[in-house]
C-alpha positions, 0 to 999 in steps of 0.5 A, a space after each residue: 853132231 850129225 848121224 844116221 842117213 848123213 854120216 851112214 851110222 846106226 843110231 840107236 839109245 846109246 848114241 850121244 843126243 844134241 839136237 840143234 834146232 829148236 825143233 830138235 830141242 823140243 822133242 828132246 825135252 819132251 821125250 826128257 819129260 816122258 821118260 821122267 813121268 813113266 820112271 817115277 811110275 815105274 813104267 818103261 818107255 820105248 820113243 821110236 824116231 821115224 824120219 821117213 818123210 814120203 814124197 817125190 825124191 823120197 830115200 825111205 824105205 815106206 814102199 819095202 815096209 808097205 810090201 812087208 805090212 801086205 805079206 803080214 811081215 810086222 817090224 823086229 821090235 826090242 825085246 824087253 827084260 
């Protein structure tokens, strides 16, 4: 299943995980294994997915968020309960 920048969705905790390569599957089964860890301690866990790679061609938005970081601007993070 694909999403995000290939079909223009949103992804965010609710969307259905399966990773397709082994890459993909390790860092599932990690993060799997980090929530696991905390959960049992009671802690919670916030995984941020940072796709940006920065280069020739690049579609991030690493020059906007730059621009924002100069001006002190700091990123809408999820409010916890």
């Amino acid at each position: 299943m694909s999403g995000g920048e290939e079909s223009g969705e949103v992804l965010d905790e609710e969307f259905p995980c399966s990773p397709e390569t082994p890459y993909g599957v390790s860092k599932w089964e990690s993060e799997q294994g980090v929530r696991a860890e905390a959960g049992g301690c009671g802690k919670r866990v916030v995984i941020f997915h940072l796709p940006m790679v920065f280069g020739p061609g690049h579609k991030g938005n690493l020059l906007q968020m730059i621009s924002w970081a100069a001006r002190g601007c700091s990123p809408r993070l999820p409010r916890g309960p």
